[in-house]
VOGUKE-378549 format. One line per 2 residues: their letters; for each residue x negated, y negated, z negated of N, C-alpha, C, CB. Coordinates in pm, 1 decimal, m for minus. Atoms other than C-alpha are relative to their C-alpha. Glycine has a CB too. Layout:
VOGUKE-378549
A = X:Y:Z:X:Y:Z:X:Y:Z:X:Y:Z  ... .
END
This chain:
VOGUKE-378549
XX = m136.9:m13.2:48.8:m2235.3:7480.0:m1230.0:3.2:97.7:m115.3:95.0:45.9:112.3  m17.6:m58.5:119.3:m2152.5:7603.8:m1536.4:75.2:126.1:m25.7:48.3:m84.7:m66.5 .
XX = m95.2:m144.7:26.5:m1983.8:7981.2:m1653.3:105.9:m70.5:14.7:m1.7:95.9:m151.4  m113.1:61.7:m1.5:m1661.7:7778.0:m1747.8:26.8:m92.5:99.9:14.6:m50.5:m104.5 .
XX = m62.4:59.2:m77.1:m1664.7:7574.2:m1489.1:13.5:77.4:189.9:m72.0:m138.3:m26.1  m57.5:m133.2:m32.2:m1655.1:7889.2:m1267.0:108.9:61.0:9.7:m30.1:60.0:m51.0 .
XX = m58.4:m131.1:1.5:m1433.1:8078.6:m1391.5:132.3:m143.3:m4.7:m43.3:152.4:m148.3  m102.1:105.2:m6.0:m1176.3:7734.2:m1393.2:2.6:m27.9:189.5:m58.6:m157.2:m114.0 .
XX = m18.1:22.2:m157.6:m1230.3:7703.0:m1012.7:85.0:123.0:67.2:m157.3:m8.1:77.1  m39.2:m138.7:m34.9:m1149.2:8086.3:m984.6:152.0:m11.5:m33.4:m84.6:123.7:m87.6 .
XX = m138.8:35.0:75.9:m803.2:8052.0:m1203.9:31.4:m85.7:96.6:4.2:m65.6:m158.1  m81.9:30.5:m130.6:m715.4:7795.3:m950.8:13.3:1.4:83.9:23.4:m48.0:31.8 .
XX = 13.7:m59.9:m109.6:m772.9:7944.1:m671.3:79.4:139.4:m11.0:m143.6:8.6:29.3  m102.0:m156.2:35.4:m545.2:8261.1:m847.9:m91.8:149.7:32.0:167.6:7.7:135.0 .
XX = 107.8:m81.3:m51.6:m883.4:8490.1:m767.7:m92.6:36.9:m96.0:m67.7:m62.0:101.9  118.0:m38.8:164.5:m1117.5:8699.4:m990.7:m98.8:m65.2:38.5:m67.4:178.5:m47.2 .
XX = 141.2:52.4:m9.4:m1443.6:8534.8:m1091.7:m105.2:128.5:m0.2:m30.3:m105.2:m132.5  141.9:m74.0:20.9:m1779.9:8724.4:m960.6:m99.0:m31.0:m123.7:m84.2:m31.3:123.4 .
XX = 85.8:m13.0:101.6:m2043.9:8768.3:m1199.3:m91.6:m85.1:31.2:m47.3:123.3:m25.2  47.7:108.5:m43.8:m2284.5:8459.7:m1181.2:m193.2:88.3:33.2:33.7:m149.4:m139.9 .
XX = 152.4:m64.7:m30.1:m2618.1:8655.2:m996.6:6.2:1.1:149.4:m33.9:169.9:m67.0  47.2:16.1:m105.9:m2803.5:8620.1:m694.5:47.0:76.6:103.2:m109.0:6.9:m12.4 .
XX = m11.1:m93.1:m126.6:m2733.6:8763.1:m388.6:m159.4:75.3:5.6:40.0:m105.7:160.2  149.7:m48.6:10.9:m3011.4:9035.7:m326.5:37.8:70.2:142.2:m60.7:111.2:m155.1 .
XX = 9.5:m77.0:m137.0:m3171.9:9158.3:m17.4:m2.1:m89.5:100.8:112.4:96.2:29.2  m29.5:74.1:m139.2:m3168.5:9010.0:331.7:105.8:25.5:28.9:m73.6:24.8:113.5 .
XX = m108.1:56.3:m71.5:m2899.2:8884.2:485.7:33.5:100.2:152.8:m48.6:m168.6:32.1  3.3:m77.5:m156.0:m2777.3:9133.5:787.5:37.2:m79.5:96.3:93.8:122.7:21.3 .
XX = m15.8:117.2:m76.9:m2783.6:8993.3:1107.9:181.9:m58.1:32.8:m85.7:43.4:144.9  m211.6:67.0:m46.7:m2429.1:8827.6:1251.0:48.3:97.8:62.6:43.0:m155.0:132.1 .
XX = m66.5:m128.3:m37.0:m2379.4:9100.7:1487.0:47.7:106.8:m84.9:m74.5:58.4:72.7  7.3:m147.4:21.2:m2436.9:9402.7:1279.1:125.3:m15.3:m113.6:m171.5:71.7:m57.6 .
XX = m113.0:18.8:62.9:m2182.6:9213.1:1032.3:129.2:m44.7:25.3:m24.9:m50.6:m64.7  m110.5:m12.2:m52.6:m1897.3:9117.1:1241.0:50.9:80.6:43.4:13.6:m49.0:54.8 .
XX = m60.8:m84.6:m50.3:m1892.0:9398.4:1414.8:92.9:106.0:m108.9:m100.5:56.7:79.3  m40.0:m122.3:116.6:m1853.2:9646.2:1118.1:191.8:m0.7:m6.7:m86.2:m58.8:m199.5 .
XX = m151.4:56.0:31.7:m1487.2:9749.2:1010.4:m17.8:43.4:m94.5:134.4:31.3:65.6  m62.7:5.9:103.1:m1286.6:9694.6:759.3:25.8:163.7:m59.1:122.1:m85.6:34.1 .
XX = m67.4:m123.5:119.9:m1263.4:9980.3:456.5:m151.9:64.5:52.3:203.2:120.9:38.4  108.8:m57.3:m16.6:m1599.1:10109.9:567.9:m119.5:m46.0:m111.9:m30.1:m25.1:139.1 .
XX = 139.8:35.6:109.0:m1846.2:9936.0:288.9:m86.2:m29.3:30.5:m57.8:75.2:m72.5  129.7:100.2:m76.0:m2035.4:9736.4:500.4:59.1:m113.2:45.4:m82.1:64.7:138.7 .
XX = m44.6:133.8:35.9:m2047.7:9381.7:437.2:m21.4:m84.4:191.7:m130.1:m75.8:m162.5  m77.0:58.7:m79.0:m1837.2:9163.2:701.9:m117.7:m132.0:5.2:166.3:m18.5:m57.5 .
XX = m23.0:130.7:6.8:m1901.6:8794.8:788.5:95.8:m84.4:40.1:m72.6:m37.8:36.0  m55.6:106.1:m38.7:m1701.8:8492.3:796.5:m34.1:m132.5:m5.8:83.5:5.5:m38.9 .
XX = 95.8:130.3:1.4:m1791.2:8164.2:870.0:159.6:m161.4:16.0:m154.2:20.9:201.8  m134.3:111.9:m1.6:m1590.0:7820.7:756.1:m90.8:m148.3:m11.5:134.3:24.7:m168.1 .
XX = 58.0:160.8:m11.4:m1614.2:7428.4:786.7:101.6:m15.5:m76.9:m14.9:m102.1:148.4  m127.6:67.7:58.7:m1414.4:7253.7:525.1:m96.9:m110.9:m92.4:123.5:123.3:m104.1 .
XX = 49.1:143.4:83.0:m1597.1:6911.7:428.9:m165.1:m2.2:m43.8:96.8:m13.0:m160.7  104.0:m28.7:76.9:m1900.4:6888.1:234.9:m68.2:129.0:m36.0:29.4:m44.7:m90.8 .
XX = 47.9:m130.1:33.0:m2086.2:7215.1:233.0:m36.5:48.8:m138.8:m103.4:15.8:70.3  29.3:m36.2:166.0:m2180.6:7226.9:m147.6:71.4:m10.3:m85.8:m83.2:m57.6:m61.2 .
XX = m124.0:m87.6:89.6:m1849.3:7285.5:m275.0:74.3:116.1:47.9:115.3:m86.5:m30.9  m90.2:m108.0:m60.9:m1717.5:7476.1:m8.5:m75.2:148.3:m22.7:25.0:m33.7:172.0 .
XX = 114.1:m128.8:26.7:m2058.2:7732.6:m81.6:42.0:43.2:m145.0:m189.6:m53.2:2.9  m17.1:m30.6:154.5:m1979.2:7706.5:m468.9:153.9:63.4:13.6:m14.0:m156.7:m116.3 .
XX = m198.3:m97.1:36.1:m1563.9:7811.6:m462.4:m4.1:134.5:61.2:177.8:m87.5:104.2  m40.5:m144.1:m31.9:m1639.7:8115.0:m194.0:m81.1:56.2:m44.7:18.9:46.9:123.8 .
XX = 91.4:m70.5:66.0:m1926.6:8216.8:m425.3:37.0:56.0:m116.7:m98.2:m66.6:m19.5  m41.3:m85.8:102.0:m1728.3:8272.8:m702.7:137.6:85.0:23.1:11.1:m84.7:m118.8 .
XX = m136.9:m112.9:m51.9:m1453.0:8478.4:m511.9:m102.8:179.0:m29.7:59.5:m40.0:256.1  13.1:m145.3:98.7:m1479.9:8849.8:m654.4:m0.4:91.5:177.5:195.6:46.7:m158.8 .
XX = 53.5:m68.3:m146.4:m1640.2:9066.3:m310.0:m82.8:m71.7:91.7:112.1:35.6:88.8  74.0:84.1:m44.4:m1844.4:8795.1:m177.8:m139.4:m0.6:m41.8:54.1:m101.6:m20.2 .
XX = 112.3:m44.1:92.0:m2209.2:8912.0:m185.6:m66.2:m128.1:40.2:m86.5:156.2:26.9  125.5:94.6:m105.4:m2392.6:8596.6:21.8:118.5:m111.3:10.5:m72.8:87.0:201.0 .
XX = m45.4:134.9:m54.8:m2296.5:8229.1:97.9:m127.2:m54.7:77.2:51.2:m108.1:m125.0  114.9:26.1:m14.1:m2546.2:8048.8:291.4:98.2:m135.6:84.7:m120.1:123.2:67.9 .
XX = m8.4:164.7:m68.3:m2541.9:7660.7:393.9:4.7:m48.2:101.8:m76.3:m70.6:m13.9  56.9:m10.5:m148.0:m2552.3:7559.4:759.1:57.9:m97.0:74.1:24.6:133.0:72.8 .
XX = m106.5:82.9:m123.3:m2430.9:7394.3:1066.0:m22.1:71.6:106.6:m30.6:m167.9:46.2  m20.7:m44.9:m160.3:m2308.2:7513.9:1384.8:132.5:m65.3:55.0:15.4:177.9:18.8 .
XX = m66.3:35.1:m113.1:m2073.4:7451.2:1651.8:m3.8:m92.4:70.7:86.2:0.0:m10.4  48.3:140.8:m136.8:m2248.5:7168.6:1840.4:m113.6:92.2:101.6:m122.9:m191.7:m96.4 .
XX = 110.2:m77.8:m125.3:m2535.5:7202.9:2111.4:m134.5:m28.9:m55.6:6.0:m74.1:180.7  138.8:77.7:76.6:m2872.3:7040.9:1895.1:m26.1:103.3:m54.8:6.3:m132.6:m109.2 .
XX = 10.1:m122.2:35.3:m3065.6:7318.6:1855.2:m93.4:m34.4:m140.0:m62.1:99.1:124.1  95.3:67.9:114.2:m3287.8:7341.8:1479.5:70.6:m133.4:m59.1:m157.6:m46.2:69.2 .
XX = 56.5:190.4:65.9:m3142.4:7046.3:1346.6:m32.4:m7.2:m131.2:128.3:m135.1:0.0  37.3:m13.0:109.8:m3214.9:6914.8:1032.2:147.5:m102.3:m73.0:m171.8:m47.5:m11.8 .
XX = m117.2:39.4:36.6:m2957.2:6731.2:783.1:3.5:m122.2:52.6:26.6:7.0:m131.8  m22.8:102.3:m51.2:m3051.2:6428.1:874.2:43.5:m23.8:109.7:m68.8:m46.9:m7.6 .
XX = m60.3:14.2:m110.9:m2982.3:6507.1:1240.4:205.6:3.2:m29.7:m76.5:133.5:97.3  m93.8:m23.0:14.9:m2662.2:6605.3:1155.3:110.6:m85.7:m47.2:m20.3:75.5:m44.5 .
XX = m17.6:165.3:71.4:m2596.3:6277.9:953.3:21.3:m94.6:107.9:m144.8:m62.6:m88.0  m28.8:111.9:m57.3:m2665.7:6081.4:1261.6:142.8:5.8:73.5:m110.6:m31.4:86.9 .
XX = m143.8:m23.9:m81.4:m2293.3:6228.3:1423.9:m47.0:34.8:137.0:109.6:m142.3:7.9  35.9:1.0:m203.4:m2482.6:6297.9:1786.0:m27.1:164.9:8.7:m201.3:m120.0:76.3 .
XX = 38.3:m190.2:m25.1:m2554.4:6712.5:1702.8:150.5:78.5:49.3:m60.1:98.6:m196.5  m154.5:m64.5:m25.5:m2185.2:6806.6:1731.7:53.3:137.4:m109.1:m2.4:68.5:177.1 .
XX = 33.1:m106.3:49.2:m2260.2:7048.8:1466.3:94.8:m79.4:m174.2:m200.7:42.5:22.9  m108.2:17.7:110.6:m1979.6:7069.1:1129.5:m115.1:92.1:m121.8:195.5:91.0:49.1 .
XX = 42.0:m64.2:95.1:m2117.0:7119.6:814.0:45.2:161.6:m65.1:17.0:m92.0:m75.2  m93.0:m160.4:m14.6:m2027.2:7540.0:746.4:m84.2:61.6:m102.9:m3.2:106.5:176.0 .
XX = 0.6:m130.7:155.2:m2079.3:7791.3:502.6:3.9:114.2:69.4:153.5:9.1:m129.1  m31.9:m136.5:m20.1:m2139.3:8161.0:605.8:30.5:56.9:m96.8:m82.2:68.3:50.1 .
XX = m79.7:m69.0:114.3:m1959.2:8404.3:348.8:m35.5:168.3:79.4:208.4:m65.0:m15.5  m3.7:m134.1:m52.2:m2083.1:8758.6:362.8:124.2:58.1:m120.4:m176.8:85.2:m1.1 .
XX = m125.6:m69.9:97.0:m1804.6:9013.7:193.1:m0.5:123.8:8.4:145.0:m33.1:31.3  m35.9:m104.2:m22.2:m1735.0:9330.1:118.0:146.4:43.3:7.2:m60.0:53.2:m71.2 .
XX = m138.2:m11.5:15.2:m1416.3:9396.3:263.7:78.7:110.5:m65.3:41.4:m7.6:110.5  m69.7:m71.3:90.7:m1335.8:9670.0:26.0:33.4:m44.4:m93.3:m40.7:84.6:m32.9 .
XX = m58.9:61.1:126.7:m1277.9:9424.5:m237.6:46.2:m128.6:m12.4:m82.1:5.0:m92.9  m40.6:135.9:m5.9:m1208.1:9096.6:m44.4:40.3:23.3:172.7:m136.2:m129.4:m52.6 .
XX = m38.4:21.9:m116.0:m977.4:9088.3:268.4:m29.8:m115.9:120.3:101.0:3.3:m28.9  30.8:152.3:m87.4:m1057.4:8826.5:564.0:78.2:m40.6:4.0:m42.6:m24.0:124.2 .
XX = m171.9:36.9:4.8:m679.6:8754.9:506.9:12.6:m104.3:m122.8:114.4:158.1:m38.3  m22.4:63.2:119.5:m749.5:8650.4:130.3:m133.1:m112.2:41.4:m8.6:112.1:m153.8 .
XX = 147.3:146.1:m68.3:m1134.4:8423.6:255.2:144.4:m85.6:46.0:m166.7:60.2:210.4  m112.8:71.3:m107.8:m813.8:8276.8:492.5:45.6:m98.8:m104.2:144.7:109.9:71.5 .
XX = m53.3:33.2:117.7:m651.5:8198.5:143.7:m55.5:m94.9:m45.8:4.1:84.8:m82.3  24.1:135.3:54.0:m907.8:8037.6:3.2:m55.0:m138.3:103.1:m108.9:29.7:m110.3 .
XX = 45.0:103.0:m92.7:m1023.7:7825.9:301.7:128.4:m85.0:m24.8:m34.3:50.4:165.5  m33.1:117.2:20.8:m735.4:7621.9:300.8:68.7:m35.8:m154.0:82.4:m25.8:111.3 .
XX = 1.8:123.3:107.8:m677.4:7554.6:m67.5:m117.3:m59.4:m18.7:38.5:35.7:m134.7  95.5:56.9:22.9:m1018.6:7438.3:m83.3:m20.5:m144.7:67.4:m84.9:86.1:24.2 .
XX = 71.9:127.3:m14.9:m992.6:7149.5:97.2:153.5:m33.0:71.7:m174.1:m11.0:97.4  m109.0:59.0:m92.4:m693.9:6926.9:329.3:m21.9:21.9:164.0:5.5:m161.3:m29.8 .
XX = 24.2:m4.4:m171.5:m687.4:7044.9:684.3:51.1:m54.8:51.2:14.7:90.3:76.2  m60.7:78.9:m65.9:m469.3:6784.7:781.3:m91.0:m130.8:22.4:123.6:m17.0:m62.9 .
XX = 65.6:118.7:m27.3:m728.4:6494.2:788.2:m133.2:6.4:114.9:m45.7:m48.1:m141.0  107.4:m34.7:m112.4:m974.4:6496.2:1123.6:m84.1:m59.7:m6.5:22.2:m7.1:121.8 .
XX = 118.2:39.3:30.8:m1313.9:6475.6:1068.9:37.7:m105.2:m124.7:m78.0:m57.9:130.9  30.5:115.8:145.7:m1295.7:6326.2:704.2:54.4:145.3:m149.9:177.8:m217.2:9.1 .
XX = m61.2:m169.8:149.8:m1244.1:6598.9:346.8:m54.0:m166.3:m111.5:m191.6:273.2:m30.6  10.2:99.2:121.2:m1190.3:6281.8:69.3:m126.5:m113.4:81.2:m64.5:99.1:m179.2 .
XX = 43.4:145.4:m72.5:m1435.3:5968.7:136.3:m124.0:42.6:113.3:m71.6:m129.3:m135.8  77.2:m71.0:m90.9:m1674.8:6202.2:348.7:41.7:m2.2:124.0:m14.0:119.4:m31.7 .
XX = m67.4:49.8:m120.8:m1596.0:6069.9:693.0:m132.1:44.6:168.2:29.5:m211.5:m43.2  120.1:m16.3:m130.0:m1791.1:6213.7:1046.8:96.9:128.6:50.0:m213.1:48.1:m52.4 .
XX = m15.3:m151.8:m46.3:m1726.9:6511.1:1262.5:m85.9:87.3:m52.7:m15.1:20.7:138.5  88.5:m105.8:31.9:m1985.5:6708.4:1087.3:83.4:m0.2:m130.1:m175.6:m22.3:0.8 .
XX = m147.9:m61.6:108.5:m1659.1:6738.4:782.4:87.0:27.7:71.0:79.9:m96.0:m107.4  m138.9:m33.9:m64.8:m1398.9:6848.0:1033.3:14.0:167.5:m62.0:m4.0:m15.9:203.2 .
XX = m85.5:m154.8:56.3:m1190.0:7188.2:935.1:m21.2:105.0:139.1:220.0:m31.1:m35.7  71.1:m100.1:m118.2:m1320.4:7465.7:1127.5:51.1:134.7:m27.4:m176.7:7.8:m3.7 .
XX = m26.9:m146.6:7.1:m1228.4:7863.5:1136.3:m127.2:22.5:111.7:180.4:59.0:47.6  92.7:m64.4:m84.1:m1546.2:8027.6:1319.8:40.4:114.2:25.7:m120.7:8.4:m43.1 .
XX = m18.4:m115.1:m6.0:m1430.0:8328.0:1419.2:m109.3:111.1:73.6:115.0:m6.6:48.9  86.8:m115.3:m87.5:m1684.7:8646.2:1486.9:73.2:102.8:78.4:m88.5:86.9:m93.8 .
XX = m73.8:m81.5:m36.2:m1430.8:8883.1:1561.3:118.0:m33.6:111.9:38.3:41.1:m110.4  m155.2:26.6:m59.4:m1070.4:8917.0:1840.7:50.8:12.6:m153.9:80.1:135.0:136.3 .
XX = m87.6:m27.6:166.4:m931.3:9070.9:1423.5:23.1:m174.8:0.8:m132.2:87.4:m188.0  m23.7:87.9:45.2:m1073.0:8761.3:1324.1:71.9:m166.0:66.1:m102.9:11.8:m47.5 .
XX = m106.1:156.2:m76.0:m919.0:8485.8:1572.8:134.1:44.7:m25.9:m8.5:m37.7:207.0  m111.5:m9.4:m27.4:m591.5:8688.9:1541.3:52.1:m92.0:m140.0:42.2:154.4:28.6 .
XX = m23.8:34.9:135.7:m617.9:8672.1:1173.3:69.4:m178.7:m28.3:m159.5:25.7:m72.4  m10.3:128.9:55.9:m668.0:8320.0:1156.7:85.0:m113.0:61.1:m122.8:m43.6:m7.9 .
XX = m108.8:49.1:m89.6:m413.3:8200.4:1408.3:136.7:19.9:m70.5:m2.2:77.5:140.8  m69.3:m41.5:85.6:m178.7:8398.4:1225.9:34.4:m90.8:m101.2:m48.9:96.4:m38.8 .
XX = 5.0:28.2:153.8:m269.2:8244.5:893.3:23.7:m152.6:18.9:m155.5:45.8:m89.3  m63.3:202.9:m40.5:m252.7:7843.6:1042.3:101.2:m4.1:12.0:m31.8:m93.5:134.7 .
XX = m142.7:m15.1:m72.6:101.5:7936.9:1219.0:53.2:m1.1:m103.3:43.7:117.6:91.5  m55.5:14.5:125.2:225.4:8015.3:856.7:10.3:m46.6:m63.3:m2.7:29.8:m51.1 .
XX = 20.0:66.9:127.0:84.1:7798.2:658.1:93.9:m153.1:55.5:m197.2:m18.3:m47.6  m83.8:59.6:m78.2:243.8:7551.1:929.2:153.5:m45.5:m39.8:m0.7:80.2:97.1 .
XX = m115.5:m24.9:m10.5:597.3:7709.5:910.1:59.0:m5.0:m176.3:8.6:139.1:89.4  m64.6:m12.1:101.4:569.3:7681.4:523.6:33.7:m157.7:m48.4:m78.0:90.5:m93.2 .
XX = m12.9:148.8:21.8:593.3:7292.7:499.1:m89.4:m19.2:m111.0:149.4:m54.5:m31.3  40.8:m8.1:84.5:348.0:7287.2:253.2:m110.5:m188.6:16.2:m55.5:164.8:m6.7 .
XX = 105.8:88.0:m75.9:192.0:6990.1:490.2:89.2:m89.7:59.1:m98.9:74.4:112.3  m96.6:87.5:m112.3:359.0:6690.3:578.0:m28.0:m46.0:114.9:41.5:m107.8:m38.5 .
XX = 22.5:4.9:m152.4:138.7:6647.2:853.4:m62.9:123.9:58.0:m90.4:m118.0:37.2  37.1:m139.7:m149.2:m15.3:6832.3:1176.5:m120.7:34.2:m102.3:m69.0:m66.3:230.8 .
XX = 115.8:m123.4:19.5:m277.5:7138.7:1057.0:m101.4:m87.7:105.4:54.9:200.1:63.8  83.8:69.3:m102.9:m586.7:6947.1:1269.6:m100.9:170.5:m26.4:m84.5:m204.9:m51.3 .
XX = 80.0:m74.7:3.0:m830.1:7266.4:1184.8:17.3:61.7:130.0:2.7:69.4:m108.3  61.6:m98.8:m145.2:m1028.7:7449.5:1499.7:8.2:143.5:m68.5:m200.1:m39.0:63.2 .
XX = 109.9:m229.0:m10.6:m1060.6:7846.4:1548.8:m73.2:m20.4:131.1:153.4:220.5:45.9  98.5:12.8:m151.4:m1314.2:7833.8:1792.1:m112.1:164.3:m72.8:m134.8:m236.7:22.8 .
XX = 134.4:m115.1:m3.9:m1583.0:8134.5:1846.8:m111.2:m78.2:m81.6:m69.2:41.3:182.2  109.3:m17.8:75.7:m1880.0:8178.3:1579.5:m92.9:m39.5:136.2:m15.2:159.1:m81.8 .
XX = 108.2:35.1:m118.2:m2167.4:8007.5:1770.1:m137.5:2.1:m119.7:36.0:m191.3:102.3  80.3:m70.4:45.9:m2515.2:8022.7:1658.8:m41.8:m116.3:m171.6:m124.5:33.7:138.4 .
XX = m47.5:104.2:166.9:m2531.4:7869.2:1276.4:m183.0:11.8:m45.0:164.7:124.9:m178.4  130.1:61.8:32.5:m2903.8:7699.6:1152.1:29.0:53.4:m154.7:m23.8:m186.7:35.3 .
XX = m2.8:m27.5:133.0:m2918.0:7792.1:815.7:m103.5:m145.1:m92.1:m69.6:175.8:m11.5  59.5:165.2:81.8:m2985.1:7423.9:605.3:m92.5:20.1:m99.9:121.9:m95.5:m88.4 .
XX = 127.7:27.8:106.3:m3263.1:7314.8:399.7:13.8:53.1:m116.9:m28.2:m140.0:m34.4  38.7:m112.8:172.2:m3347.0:7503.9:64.8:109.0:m63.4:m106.6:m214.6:m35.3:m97.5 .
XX = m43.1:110.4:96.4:m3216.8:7199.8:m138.0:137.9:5.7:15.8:m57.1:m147.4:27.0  m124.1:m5.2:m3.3:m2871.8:7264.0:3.8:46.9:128.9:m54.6:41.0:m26.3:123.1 .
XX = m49.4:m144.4:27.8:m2858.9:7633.4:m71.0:62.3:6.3:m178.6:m154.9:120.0:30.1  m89.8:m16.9:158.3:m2618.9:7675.7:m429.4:m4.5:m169.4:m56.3:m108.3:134.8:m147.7 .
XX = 49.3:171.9:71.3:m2672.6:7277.3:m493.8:111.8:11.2:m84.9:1.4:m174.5:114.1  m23.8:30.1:123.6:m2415.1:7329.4:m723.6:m23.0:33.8:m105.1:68.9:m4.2:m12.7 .
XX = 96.5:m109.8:110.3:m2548.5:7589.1:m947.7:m113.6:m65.1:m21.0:m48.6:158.8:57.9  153.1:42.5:22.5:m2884.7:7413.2:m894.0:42.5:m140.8:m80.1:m108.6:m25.1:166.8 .
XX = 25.4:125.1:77.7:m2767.5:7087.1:m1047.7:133.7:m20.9:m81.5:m36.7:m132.4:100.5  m88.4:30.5:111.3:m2530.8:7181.7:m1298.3:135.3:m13.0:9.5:m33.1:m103.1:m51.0 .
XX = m142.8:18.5:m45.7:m2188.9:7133.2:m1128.5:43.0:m104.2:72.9:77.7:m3.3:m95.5  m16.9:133.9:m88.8:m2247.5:6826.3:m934.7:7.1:95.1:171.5:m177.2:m140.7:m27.4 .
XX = m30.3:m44.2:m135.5:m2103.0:6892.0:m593.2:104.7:m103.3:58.4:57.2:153.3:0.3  m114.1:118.3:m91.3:m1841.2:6709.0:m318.9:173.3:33.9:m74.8:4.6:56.4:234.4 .
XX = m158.7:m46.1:98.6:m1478.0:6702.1:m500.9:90.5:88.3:120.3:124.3:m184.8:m63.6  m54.3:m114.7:m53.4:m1258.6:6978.0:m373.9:181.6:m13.5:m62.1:m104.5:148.5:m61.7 .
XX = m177.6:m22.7:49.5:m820.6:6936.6:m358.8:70.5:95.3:4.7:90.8:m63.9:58.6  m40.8:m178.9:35.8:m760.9:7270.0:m487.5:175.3:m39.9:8.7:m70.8:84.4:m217.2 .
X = m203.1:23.2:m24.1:m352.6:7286.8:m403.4:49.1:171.9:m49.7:71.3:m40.4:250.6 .
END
């Protein structure tokens, strides 16, 4: 993906664009990053399902406090799988995105934000012609904060009519997330801006 086509995803999303560079360092584990709190300077996680994983990795990569994205699937029972398992619909496992952050410069309130303009949470198991339960709308929550948060943030978005139909998205508990094949990791950065289309609202 391209600088400009960056910093045009960012603008509609109403969110500063990060600086286009690697994440550095290892990844801390899930515990040591859910637990952490907020305003302390130690990077959070959140974890989302919204369709096709290689746009949903590219939009929370260029959110401004977001040091890490990483590719994945969880919330089925198939332990290791691979994409293709995941393809056949029998793992139970939603295509997901982990998002590390530093919540001194990105709230789990504003991640909330962009999870659902990034994609339609009203359609079950399907994000545009991408059709399975491994595209269903997911909230993982690591945290009680974060289930309140995100209960919160559905109930509203609900009460604002913004949706002529039912919210279908899960909050279910963070379960244990595979981290996907190499080839999935930034695939849009890696091939120029080709990724799954995204109904930025």
């Amino acid at each position: 993906m391209s600088r400009g086509a960056a910093v045009l995803i960012a603008v509609m999303l109403g969110l500063p664009v990060a600086a286009w560079a690697e994440p550095s360092g290892d990844r801390l584990g899930a515990t040591q990053v859910a637990t952490t709190r907020e305003g302390h300077g130690t990077m959070q996680r959140a974890t989302f399902a919204a369709g096709c994983f290689w746009g949903v990795e590219a939009a929370f990569r260029q959110v401004k406090g977001v040091t890490s994205t990483t590719a994945g699937y969880t919330g089925g029972t198939f332990k290791n799988p691979t994409y293709e398992d995941v393809c056949q619909k029998k793992t139970g496992h939603a295509e997901s995105v982990e998002v590390d952050y530093d919540p001194a410069q990105m709230s789990y309130d504003e991640l909330l934000e962009v999870f659902w303009k990034i994609h339609n949470p009203t359609t079950k198991n399907r994000q545009g012609p991408d059709v399975g339960s491994q595209y269903r709308s997911v909230i993982f929550y690591h945290t009680p904060a974060q289930q309140a948060a995100a209960e919160a943030s559905k109930a509203k978005l609900e009460r604002s009519g913004r949706f002529k139909t039912p919210i279908v998205t899960e909050i279910v508990p963070a379960a244990t997330f595979y981290r996907a094949e190499e080839y999935h990791q930034q695939y849009a950065k890696k091939h120029g801006g080709a990724q799954c289309p995204l109904p930025l609202k």
